[in-house]
C-alpha positions as CSV (number, residue, x, y, z in Angstrom):
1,X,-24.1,-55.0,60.7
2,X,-23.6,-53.9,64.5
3,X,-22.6,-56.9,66.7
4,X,-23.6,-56.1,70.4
5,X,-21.0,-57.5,73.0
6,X,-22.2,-61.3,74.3
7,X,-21.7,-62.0,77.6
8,X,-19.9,-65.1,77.3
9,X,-20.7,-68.2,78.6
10,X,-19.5,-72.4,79.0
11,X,-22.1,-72.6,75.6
12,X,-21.3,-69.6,73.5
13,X,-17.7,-70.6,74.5
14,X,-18.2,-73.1,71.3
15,X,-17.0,-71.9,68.1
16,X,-20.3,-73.1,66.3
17,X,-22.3,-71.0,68.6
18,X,-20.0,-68.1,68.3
19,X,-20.9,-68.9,64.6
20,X,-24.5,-68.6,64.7
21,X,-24.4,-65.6,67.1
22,X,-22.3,-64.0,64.0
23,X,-25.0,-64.9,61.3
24,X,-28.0,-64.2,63.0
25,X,-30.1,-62.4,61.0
26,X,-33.5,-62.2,62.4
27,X,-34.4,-61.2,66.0
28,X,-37.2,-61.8,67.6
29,X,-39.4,-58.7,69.0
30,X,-39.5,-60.3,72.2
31,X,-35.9,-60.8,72.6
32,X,-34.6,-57.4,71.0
33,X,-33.8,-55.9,74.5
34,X,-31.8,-59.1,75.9
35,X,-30.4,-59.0,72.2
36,X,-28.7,-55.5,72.6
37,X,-27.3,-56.1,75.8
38,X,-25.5,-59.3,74.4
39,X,-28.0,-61.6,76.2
40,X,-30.0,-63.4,73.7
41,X,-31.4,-66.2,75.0
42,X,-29.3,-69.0,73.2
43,X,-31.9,-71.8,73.3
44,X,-33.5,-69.5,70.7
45,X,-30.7,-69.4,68.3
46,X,-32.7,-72.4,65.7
47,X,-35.8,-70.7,65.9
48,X,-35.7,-69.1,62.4
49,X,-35.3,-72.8,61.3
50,X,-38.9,-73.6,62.1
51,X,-40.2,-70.3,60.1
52,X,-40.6,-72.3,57.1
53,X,-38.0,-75.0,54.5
54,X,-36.3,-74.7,51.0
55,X,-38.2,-76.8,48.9
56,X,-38.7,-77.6,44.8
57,X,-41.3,-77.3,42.8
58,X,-41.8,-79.0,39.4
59,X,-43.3,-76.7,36.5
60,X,-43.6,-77.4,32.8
61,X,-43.1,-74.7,30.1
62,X,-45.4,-75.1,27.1
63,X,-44.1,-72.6,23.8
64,X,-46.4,-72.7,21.1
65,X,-46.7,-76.1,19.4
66,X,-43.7,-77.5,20.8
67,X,-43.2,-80.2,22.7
68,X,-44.0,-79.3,26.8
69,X,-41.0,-79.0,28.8
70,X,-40.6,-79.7,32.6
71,X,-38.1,-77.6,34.8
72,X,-37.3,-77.4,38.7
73,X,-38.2,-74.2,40.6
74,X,-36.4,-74.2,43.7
75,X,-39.0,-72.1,46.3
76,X,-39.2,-71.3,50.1
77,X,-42.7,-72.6,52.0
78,X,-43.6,-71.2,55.2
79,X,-44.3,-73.1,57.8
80,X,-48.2,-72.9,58.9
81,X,-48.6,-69.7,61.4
82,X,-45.8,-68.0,60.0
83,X,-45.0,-65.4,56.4
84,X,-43.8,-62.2,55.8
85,X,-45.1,-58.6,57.3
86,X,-45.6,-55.1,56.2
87,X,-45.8,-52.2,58.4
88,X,-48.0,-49.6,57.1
89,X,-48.8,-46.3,58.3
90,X,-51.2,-43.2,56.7
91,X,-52.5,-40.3,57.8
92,X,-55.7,-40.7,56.2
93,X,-58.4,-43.5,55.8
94,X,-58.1,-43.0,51.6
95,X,-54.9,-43.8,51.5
96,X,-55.6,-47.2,54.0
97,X,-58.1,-48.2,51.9
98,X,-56.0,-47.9,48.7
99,X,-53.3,-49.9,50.2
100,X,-55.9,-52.5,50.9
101,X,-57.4,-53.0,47.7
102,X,-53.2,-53.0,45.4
103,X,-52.4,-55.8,48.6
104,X,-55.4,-57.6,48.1
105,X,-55.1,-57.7,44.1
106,X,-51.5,-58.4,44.5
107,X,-52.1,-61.5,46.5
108,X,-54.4,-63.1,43.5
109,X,-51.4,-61.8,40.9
110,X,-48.2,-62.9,42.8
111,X,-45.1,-61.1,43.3
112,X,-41.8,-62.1,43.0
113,X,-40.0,-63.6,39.4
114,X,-41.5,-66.2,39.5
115,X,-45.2,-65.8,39.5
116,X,-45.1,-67.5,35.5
117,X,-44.3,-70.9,37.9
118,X,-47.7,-70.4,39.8
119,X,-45.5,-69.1,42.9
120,X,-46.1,-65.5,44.9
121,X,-49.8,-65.9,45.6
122,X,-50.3,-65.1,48.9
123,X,-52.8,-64.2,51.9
124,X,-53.3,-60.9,53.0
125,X,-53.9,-60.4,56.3
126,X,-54.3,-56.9,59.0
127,X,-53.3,-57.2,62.4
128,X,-52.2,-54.4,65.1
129,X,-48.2,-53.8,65.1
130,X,-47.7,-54.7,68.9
131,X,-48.3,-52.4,71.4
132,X,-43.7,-52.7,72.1
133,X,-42.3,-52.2,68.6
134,X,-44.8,-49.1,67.9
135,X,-43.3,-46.9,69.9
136,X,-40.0,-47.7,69.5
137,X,-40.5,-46.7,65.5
138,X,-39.5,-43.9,63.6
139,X,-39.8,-42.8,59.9
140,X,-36.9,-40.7,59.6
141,X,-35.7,-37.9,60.9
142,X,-38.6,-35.5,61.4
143,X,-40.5,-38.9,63.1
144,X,-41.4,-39.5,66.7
145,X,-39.4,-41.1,68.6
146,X,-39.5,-43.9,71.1
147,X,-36.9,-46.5,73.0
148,X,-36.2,-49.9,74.2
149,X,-34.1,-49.0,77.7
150,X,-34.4,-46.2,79.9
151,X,-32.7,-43.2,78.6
152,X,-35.7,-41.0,76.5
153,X,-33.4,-41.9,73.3
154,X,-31.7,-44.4,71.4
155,X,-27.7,-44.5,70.9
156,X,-28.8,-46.0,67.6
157,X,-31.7,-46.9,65.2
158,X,-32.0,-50.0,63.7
159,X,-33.0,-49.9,59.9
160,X,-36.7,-51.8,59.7
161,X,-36.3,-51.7,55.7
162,X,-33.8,-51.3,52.7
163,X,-33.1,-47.8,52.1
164,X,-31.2,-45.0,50.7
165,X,-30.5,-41.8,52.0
166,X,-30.7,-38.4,50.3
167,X,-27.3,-38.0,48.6
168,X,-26.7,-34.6,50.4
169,X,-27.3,-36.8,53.7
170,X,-25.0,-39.9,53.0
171,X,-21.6,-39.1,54.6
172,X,-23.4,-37.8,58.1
173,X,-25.9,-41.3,58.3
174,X,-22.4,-43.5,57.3
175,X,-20.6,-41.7,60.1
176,X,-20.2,-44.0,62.6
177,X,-23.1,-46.7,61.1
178,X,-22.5,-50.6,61.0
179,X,-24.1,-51.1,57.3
180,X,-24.4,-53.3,54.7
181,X,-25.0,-52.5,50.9
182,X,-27.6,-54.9,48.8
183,X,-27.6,-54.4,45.1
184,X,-31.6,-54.7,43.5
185,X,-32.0,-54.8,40.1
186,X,-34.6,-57.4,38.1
187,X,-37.1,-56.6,35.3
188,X,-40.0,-54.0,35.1
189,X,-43.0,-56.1,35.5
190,X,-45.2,-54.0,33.0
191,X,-47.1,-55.1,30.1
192,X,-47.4,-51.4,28.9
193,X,-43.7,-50.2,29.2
194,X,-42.3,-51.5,26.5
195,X,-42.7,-54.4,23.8
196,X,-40.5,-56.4,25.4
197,X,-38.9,-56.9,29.2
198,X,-36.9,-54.7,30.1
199,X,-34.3,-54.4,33.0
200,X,-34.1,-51.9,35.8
201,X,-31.5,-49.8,36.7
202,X,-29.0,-51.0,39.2
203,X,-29.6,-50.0,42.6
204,X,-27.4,-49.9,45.4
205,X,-29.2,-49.4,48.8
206,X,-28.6,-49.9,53.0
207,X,-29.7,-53.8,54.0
208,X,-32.2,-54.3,56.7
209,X,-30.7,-54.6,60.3
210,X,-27.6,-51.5,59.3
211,X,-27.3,-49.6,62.4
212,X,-26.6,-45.9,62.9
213,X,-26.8,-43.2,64.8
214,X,-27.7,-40.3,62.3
215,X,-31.2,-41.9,60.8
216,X,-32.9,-40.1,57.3
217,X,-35.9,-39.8,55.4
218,X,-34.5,-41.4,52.1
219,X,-36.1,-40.8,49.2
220,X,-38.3,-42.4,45.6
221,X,-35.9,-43.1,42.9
222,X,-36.7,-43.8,39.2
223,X,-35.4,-47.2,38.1
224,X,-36.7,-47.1,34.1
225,X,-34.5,-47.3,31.7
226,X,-36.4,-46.0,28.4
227,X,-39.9,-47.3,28.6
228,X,-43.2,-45.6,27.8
229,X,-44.0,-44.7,31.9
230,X,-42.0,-44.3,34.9
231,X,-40.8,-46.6,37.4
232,X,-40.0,-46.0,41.1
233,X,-38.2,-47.5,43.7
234,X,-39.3,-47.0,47.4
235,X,-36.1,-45.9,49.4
236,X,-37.6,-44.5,52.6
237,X,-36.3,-45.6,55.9
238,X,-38.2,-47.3,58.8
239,X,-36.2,-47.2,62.0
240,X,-36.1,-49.0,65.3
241,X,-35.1,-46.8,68.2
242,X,-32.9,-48.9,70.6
243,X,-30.1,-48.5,72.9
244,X,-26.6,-49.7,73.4
């Protein structure tokens, strides 16, 4: 991931903030600008601590006639006020109103693996991506661009989302890129593909929060291995213009 220089001072002297500085993996909108100039605020350095706490949860598995058994689910709550986004865009109402209806069936369902524990439900909720962080985004490479700074472009763009680029593209995006590689795998959640669960193919895609200056498209990739229907993986990137 790219670490923008930190104008150092008496605090960020300390090795434990020099620390959290290094492991920061969330910033706020507010603060990307001050961020990429190596002037985060550091007051705000703990703020992801109040997004929400590890806890456990207690479940009990019940197989047939046998005797009920209770396990430990260790889960993450968020804190009231806060959760996870989506950024969603469409050209067309149809497509809006699709998306609507799978997100709001999905939040009865539950995602995640471990939905059989009663986790995963959630709330969905629409609200206006800020006025800021609009137009500083950019789907790939044929999308519009914006910028945090002054000059009418970014030095780099900030991947939004895990993706991967078009294999023909990879050694340009790489060139010169501060990246990091997350494996995704897991089971196909399906009670049609198969007659029992089967695993998905190992993935290898770019994390959230790589940097580069040669941004892509990406691309749908087919994760099935066997099974009676075909299962996709999104790969397409999201990108946040910024400058260095």
């Amino acid at each position: 991931m790219f670490q923008p220089p930190v104008k150092e001072t008496q605090e960020q002297g300390n090795s434990i903030r020099k620390k959290q500085f290094k492991n920061m993996k969330y910033v706020p909108i507010e603060y990307i600008k001050a961020y990429m100039k190596g002037e985060y605020p550091e007051k705000h350095l703990e703020d992801c601590k109040e997004i929400g706490k590890e806890g456990v949860k207690t479940a009990v598995a019940v197989r047939g006639h046998e005797e009920s058994e209770p396990y430990r689910v260790s889960a993450y709550y968020f804190n009231a006020g806060n959760g996870l986004y989506l950024i969603l865009g469409s050209s067309g109402e149809a497509a809006e109103i699709l998306f609507d209806d799978l997100m709001e069936s999905l939040s009865y369902s539950g995602l995640g693996g471990k939905k059989s524990a009663g986790l995963g439900r959630f709330e969905y909720v629409k609200k206006t991506v800020p006025d800021m962080l609009g137009k500083a985004l950019r789907s790939g490479s044929e999308g519009a661009s914006g910028h945090f700074g002054q000059s009418a472009s970014g030095e780099y763009a900030v991947l939004m989302s895990t993706a991967l680029p078009e294999e023909e593209k990879l050694k340009d995006v790489l060139t010169d890129a501060f990246y990091s590689l997350l494996k995704r795998s897991g089971f196909v959640d399906s009670t049609t593909f198969d007659d029992q669960q089967m695993r998905k193919k190992d993935l290898y895609v770019l994390a959230a929060g790589s940097c580069m200056k040669n941004v892509f498209d990406g691309c749908m990739v087919e994760e099935k291995n066997g099974g009676r229907h075909p299962v996709y993986r999104y790969a397409y990137g999201l990108f946040l213009e910024v400058n260095v």
